[in-house]
C-alpha positions as CSV (number, residue, x, y, z in Angstrom):
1,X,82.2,19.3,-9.1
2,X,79.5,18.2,-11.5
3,X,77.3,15.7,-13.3
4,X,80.0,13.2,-14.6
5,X,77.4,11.1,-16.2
6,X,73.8,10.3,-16.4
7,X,72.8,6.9,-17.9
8,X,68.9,4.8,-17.9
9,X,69.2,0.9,-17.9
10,X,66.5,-1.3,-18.3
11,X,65.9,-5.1,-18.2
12,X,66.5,-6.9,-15.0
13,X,67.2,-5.2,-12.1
14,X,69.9,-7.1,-10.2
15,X,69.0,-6.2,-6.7
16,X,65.3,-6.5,-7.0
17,X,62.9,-9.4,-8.7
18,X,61.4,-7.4,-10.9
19,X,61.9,-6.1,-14.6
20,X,62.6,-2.3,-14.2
21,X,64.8,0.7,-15.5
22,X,67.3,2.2,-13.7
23,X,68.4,6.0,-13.8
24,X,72.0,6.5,-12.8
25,X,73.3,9.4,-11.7
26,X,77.3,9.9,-11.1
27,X,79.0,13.4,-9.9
28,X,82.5,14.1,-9.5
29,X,82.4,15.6,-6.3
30,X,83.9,15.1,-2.7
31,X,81.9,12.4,-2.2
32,X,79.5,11.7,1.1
33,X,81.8,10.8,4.1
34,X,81.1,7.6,5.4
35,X,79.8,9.1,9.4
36,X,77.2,11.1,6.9
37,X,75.8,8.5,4.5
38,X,73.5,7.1,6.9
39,X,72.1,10.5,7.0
40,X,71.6,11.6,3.4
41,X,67.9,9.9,3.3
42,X,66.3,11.5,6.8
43,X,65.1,14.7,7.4
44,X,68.0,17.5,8.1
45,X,66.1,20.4,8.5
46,X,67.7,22.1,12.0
47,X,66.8,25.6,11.2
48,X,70.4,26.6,11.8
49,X,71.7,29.5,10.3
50,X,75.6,28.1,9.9
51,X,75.1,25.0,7.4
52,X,76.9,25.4,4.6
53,X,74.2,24.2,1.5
54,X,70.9,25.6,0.8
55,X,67.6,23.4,1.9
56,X,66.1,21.5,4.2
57,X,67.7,18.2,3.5
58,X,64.1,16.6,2.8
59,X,64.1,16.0,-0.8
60,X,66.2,13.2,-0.9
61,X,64.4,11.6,2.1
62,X,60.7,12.1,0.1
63,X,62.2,10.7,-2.9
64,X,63.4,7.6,-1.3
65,X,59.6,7.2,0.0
66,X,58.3,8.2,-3.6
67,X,60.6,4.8,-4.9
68,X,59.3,2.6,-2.2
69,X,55.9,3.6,-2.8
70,X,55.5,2.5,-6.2
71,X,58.2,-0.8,-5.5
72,X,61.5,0.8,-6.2
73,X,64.4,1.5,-4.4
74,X,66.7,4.3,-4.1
75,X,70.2,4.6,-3.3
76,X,73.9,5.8,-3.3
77,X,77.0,4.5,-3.4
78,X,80.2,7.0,-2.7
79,X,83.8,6.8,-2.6
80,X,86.2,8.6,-0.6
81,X,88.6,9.2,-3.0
82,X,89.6,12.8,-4.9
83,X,87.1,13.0,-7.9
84,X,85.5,9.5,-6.8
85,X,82.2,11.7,-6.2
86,X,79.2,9.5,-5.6
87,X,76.4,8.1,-7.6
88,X,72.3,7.9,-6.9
89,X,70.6,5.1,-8.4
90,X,66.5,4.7,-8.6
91,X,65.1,1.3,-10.2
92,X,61.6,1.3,-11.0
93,X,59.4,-1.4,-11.9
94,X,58.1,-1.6,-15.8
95,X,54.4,-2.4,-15.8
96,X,51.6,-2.2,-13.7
97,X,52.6,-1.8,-9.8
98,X,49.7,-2.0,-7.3
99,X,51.0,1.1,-4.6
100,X,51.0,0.0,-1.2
101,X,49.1,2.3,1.8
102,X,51.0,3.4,4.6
């Protein structure tokens, strides 16, 4: 497994209204099995002694927050497929983005 590809778009972000770039990230791995991937964004940290990776499981959780915070989004999309591997996307707006308080 490893980085396939890395790649920055900018211009219109198709899934928002906004002008933006977008970092893309694409690995070659196993992919995220489809019972897991509404779990890659929340807080895994179990204190158990038998997972299998290194972490707590938060960083992808406070980076989502860190996207929304200043009017971004980010996300995945995976494939279950040998080599299909999965691939994060962040879009950020270009310009000035008032943050919202939570």
């Amino acid at each position: 497994m490893g980085i396939s590809y890395i790649r920055v778009r900018t211009g219109d972000c198709p899934l928002f209204e906004f002008r933006g770039v977008t970092f893309v990230v694409r690995d070659s791995g196993i992919g995220i099995r489809p019972e897991d991937q509404d779990r890659v964004f929340t807080q895994q940290a179990d204190g158990s002694s038998t997972r299998s990776r290194e972490g707590t499981g938060m960083r992808l959780m406070l980076a989502q927050k860190l996207a929304g915070l200043s009017g971004g989004r980010l996300w995945f999309e995976s494939e279950q497929v040998p080599g299909g591997g999965t691939t994060f996307l962040l879009s950020l707006p270009v310009g000035h983005h008032r943050m919202e308080r939570t």
